[in-house]
C-alpha positions in Angstrom: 211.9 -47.8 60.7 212.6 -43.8 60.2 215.4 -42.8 59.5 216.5 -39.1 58.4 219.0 -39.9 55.4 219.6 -36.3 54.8 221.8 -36.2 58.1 224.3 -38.2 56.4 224.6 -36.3 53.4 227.3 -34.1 52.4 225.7 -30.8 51.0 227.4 -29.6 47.9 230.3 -27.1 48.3 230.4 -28.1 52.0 233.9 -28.0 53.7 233.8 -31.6 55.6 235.7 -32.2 58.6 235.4 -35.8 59.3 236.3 -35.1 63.1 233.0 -33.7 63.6 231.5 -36.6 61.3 230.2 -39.3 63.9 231.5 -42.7 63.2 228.8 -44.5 65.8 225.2 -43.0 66.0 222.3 -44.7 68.6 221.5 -47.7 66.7 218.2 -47.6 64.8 217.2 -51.1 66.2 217.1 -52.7 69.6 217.9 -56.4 69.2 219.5 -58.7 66.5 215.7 -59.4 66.2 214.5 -56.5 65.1 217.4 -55.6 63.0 217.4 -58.5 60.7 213.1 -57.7 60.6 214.0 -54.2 59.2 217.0 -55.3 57.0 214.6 -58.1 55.7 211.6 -55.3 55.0 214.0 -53.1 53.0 215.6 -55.8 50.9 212.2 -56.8 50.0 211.1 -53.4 49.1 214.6 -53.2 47.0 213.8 -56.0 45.0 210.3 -54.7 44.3 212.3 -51.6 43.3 214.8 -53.4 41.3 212.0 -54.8 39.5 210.3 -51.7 38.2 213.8 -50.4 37.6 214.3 -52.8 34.8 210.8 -53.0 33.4 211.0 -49.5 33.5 214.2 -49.2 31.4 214.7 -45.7 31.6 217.3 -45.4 34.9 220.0 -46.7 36.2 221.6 -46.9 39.7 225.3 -46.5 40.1 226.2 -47.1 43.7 229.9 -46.3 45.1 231.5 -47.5 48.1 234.5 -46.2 49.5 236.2 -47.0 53.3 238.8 -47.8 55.2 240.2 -51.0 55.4 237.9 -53.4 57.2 235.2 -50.8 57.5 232.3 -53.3 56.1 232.1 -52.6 52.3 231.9 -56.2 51.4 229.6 -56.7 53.8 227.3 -54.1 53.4 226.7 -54.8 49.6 226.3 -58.5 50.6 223.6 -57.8 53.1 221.7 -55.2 51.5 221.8 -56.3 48.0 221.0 -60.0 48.8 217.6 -59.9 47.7 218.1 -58.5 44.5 218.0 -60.0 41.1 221.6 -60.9 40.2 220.5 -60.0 36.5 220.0 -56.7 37.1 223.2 -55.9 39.2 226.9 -56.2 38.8 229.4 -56.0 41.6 232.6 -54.6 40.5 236.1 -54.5 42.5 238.8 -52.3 41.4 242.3 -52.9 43.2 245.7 -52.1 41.6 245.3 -50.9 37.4 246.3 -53.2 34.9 248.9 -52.7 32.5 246.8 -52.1 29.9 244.6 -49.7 32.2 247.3 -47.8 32.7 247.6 -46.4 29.2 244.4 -44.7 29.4 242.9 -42.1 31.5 242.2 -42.6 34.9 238.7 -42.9 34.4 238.3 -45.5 31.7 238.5 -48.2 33.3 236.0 -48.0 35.7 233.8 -46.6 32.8 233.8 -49.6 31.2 231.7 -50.8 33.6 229.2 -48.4 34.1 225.4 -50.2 34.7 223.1 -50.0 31.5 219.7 -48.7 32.2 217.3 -50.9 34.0 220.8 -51.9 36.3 222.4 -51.5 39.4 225.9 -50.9 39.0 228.4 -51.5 42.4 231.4 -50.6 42.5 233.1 -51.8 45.3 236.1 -49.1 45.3 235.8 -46.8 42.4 237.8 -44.2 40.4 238.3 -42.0 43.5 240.8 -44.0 44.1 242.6 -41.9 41.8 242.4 -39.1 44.2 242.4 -41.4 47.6 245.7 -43.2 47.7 246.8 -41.7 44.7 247.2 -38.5 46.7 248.6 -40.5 49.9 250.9 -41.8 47.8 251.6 -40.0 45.3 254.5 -42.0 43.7 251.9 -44.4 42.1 251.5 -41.5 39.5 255.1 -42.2 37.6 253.7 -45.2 36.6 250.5 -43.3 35.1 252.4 -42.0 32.0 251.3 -38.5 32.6 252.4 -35.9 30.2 254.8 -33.1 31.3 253.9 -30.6 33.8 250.6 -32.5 34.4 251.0 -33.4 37.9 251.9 -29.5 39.3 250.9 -29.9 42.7 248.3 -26.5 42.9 246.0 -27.5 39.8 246.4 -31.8 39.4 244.4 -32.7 42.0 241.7 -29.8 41.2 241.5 -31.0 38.3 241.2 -34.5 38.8 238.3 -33.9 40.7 236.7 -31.3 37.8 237.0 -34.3 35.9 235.0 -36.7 38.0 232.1 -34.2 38.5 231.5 -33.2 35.1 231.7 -37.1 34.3 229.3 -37.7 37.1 226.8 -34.8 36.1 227.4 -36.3 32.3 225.8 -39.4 33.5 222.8 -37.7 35.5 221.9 -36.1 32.8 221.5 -39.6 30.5 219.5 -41.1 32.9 222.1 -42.8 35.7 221.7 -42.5 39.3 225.1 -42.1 41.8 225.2 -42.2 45.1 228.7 -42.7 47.3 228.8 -44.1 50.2 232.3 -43.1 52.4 231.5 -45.7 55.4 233.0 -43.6 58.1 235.3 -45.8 60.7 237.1 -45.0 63.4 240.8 -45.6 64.4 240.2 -47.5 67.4 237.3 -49.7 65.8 239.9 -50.9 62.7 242.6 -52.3 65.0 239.7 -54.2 67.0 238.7 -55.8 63.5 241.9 -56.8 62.6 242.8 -58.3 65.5 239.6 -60.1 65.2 241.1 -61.5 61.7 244.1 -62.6 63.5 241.9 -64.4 66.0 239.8 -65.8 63.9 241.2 -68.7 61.2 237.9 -68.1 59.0 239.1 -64.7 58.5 242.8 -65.0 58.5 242.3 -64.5 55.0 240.9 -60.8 54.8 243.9 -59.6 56.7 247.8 -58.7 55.2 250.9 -57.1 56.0 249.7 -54.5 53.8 247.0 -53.4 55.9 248.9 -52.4 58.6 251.4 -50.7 56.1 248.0 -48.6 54.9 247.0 -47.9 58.5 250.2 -45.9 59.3 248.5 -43.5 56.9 245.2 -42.7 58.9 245.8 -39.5 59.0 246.8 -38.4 55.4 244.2 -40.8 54.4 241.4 -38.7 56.4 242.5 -35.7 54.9 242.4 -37.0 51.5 238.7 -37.9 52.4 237.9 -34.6 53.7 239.4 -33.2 50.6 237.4 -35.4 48.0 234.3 -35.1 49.8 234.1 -31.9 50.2 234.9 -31.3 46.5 233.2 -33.7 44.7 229.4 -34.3 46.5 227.0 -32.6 44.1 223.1 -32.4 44.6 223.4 -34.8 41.4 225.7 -37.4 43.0 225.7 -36.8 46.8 228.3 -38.3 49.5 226.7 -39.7 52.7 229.1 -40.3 55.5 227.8 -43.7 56.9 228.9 -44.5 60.8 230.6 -47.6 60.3 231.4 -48.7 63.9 228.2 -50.6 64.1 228.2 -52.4 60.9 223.9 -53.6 61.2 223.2 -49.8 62.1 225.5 -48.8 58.9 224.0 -51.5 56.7 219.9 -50.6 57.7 221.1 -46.6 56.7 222.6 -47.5 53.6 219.9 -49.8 52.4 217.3 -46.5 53.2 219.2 -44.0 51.4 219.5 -46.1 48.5 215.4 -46.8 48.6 215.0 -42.7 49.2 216.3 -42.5 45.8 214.0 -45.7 44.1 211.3 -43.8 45.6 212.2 -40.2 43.8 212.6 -41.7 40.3 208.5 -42.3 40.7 208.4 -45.6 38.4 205.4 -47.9 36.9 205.4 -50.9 35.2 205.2 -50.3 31.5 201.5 -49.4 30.2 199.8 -51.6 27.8 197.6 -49.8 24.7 195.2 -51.0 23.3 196.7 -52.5 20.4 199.0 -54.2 22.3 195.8 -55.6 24.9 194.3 -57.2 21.6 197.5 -58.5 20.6 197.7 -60.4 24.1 193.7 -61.3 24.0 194.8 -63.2 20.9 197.5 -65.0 22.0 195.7 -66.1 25.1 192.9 -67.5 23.0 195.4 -69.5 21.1 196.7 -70.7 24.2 193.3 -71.8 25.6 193.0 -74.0 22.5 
């Protein structure tokens, strides 16, 4: 299966313009067949990856997914990361702040749960949310106990996103690995997918009054996209715009890119010295006993 991952990748300091960002591509499989063979090879080479990840100790892999409503996140970390040892990987979901989260900076929370080394960290929405629907609705920031002045309209969200790059490059440089997923759906596809939660009872449940509320705000949210992306992928902790219309197609790209980076860190399996080789000869022989 080839796939070019760099096409999906937003270069640092480019302006994005997610009209010219497609949201469907020609499908890198042709038959349920073949995709669930090629989804089945990569989450076996994942876990192989995984494995030397944590033997290794010396990485760790922060993956961020942001989207639309019913855009496949859920989905997509299901699918890919179903082969992987649930030890080493937590899946974290951050919805509305807490009160107590809410007396801290905008980033603590989510830093809590950054992955130790040898992990995979998820984070199934993530601390740009702070600049997402902070920024679409920017009422939610009264409640953030801001000082003063802090939220001048020319310089807040600027710095806001200083802040997340420096934190990101922060964590580069100790050893953790980010890559952001935006999974890139279109108008048109949402309101098929919520209609098929209506129709559906199994999936009555993944659908609210607050959805539609949210999708009245398509195009504020895309420009809050286009801002963040554009703004905060760095060659330390790229953005790749998945196509999310075909949710196989989006899940066999996102399960590459993350294997591209595996691949880069260049890891082995701990080597044994000599010492350590008679210490295990000795043990054996006791065993044998």
């Amino acid at each position: 299966m080839k796939v070019k991952t760099r096409d999906f990748r937003v270069s640092e300091g480019e302006k994005v313009d997610l009209k010219k960002w497609p949201t469907r591509v020609k499908p890198i499989y042709s038959s349920r067949a073949q995709y669930q063979k090629f989804l089945g090879e990569q989450v076996e080479e994942l876990s192989r990856q995984q494995q030397l990840l944590y033997a290794s100790n010396r990485h760790a892999v922060l993956l961020v997914f942001q989207a639309m409503d019913a855009a496949g996140k859920d989905g997509a970390i299901r699918h890919v990361m179903s082969g992987v040892n649930p030890q080493g990987c937590q899946v974290f979901s951050f919805k509305h702040p807490s009160a107590v989260e809410l007396e801290h900076d905008f980033l603590w929370r989510t830093s809590r749960c950054l992955p130790e080394r040898g992990r995979i960290g998820i984070f199934n929405r993530s601390y740009y949310e702070e600049v997402l629907i902070v920024r679409v609705h920017p009422e939610i920031l009264h409640s953030q106990g801001l000082p003063d002045g802090a939220t001048d309209e020319k310089a807040f969200w600027r710095e806001r996103y200083r802040s997340i790059v420096e934190m990101e490059s922060h964590l580069h440089r100790n050893g953790t690995r980010i890559i952001k997923f935006f999974l890139h759906l279109s108008e048109e596809e949402q309101r098929k997918r919520f209609i098929d939660r209506i129709d559906d009872p199994e999936k009555n449940w993944k659908f609210s009054l607050a959805d539609i509320e949210e999708r009245k705000f398509w195009k504020q949210y895309m420009q809050a996209y286009e801002a963040c992306l554009s703004a905060t992928s760095t060659k330390v902790a790229p953005w790749y715009v998945v196509p999310a219309d075909d949710k196989e197609n989006a899940r066999l790209i996102i399960s590459r890119i993350i294997l591209d980076t595996f691949k880069a860190f260049e890891m082995s399996y701990p080597k044994t010295d000599e010492r350590r080789r008679q210490e295990l000869l000795s043990i054996r022989q006791h065993l044998m006993k």
